[in-house]
Backbone as a printed PyTorch tensor [residue, N CA C, xyz], in Angstrom:
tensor([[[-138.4380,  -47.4820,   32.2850],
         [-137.4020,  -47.5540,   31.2780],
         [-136.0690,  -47.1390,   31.9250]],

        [[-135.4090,  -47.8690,   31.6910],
         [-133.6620,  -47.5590,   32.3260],
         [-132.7290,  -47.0940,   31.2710]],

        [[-132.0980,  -46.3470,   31.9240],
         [-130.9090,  -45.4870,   30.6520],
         [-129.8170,  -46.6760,   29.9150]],

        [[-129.1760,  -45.9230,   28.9440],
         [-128.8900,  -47.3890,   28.3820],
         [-127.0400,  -47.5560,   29.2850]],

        [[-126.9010,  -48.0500,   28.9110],
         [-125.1220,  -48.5810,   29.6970],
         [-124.5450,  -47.4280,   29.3760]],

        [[-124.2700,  -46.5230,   28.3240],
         [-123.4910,  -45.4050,   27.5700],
         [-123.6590,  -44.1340,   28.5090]],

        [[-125.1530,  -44.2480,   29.3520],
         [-125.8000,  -43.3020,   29.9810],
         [-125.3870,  -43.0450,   31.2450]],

        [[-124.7010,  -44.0500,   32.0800],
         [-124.6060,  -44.3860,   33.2150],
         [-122.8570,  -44.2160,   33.3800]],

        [[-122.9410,  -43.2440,   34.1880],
         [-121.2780,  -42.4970,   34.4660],
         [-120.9910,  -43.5700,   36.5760]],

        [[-120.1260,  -43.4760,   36.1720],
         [-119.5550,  -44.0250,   37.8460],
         [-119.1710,  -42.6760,   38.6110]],

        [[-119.4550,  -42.8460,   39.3760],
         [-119.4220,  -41.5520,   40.4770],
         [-117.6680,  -41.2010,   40.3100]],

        [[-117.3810,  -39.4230,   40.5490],
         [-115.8840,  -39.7010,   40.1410],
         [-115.1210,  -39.4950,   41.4150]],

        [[-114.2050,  -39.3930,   42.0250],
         [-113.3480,  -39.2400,   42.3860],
         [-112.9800,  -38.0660,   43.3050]],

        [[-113.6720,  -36.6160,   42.4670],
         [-113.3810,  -35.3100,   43.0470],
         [-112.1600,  -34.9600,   42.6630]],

        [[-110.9950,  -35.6850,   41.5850],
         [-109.3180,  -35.4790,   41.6020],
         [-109.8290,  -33.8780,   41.0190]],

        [[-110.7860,  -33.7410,   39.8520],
         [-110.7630,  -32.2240,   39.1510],
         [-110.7360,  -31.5120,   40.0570]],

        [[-111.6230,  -31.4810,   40.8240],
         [-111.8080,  -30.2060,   41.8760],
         [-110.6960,  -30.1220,   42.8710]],

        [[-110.1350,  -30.8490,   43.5750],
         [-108.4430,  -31.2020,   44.1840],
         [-107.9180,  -30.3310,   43.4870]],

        [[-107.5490,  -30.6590,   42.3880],
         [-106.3860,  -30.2160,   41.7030],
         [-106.7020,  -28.6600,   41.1370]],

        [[-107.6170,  -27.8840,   40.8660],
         [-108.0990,  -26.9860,   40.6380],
         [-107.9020,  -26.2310,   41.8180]],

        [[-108.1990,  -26.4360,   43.4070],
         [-108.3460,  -25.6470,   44.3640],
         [-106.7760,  -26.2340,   44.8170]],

        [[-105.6950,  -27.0780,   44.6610],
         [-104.4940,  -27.1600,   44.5190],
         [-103.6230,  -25.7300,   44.0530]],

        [[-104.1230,  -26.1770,   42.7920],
         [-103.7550,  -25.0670,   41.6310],
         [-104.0080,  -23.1470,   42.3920]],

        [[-105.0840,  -23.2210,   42.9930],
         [-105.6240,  -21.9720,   42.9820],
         [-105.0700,  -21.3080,   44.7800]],

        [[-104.7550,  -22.0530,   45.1010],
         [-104.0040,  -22.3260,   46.6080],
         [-102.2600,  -22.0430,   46.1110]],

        [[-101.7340,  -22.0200,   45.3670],
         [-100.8910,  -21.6940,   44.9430],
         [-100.3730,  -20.3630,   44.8110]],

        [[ -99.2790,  -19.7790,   44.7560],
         [ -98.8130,  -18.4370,   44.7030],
         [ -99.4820,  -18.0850,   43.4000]],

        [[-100.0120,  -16.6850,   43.2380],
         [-100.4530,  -15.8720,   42.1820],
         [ -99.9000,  -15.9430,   41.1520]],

        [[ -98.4650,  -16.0000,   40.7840],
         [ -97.7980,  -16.4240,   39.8960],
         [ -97.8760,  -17.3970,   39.1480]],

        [[ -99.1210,  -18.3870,   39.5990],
         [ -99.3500,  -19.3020,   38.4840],
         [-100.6010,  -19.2240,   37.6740]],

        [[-101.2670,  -18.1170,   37.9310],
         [-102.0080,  -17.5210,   37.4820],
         [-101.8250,  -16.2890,   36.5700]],

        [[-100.8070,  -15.3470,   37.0160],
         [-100.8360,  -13.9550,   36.6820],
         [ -99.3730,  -14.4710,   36.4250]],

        [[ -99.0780,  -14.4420,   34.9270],
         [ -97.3440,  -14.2630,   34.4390],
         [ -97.5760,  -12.8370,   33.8660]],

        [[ -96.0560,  -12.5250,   34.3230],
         [ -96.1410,  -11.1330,   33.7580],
         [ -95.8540,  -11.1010,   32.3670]],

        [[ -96.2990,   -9.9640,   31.7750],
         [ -96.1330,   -9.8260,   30.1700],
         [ -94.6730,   -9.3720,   30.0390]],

        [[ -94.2290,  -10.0080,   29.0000],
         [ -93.4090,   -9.4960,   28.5480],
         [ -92.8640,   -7.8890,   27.9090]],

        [[ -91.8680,   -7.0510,   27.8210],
         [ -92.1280,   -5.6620,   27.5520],
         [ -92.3980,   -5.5430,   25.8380]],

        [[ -92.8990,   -4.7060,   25.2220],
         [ -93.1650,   -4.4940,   23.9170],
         [ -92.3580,   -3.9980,   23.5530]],

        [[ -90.9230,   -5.0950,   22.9690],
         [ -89.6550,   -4.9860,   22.8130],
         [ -89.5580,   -4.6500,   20.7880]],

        [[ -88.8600,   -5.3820,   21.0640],
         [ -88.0110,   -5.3340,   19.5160],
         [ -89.5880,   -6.4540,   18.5880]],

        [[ -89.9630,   -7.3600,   19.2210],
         [ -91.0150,   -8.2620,   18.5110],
         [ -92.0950,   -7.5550,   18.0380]],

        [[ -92.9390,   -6.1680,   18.6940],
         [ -93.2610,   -5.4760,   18.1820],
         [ -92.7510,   -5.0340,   17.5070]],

        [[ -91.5150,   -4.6510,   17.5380],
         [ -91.4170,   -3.4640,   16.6340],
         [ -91.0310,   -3.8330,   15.2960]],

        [[ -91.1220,   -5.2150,   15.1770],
         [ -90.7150,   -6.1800,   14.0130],
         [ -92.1930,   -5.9650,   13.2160]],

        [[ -93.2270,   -6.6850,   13.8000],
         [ -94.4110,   -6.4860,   13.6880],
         [ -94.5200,   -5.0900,   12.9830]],

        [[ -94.8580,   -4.2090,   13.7310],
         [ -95.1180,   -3.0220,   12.8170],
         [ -94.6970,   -2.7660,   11.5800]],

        [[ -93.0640,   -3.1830,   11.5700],
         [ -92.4730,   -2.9820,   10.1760],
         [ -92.7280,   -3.5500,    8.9750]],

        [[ -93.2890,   -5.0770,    9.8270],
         [ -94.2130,   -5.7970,    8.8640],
         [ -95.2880,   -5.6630,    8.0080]],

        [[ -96.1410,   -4.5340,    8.9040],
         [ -97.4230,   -4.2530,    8.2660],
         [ -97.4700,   -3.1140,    7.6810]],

        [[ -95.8620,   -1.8890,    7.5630],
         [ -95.9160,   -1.6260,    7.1380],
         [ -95.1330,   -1.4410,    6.0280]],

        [[ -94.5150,   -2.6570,    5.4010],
         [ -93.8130,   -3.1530,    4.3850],
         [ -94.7850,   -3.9810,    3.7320]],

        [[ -95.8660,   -3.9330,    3.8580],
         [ -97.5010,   -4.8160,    3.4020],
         [ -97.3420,   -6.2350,    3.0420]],

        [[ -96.9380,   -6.7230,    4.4310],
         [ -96.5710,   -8.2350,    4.4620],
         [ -97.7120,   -8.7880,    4.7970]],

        [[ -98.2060,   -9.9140,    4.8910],
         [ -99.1220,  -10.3290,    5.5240],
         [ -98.8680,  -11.5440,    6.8240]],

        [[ -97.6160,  -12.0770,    5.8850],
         [ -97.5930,  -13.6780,    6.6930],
         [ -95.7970,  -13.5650,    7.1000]]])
């Protein structure tokens, strides 16, 4: 019994894995962004939850 046509993939390319070890070959920085400081957006936040806002 043979798989049906839907079953049968064409061999690929390898571009994912390229581009992944591309990617990872790259300066750290495209990996690791630094966070931002827990500025004023927090502190918005807090006031939010505690003015019993939800949204």
């Amino acid at each position: 019994m043979t798989k049906h046509i839907a079953d049968k993939r064409s061999p690929s390319s390898g571009s994912r894995v390229q581009q992944f070890l591309r990617l990872s070959r790259s300066p750290r920085e495209t990996w690791h962004h630094s966070r931002p400081a827990a500025g004023s957006s927090r502190l918005i936040q807090f006031l939010r939850i505690a003015r019993g806002r939800s949204a």
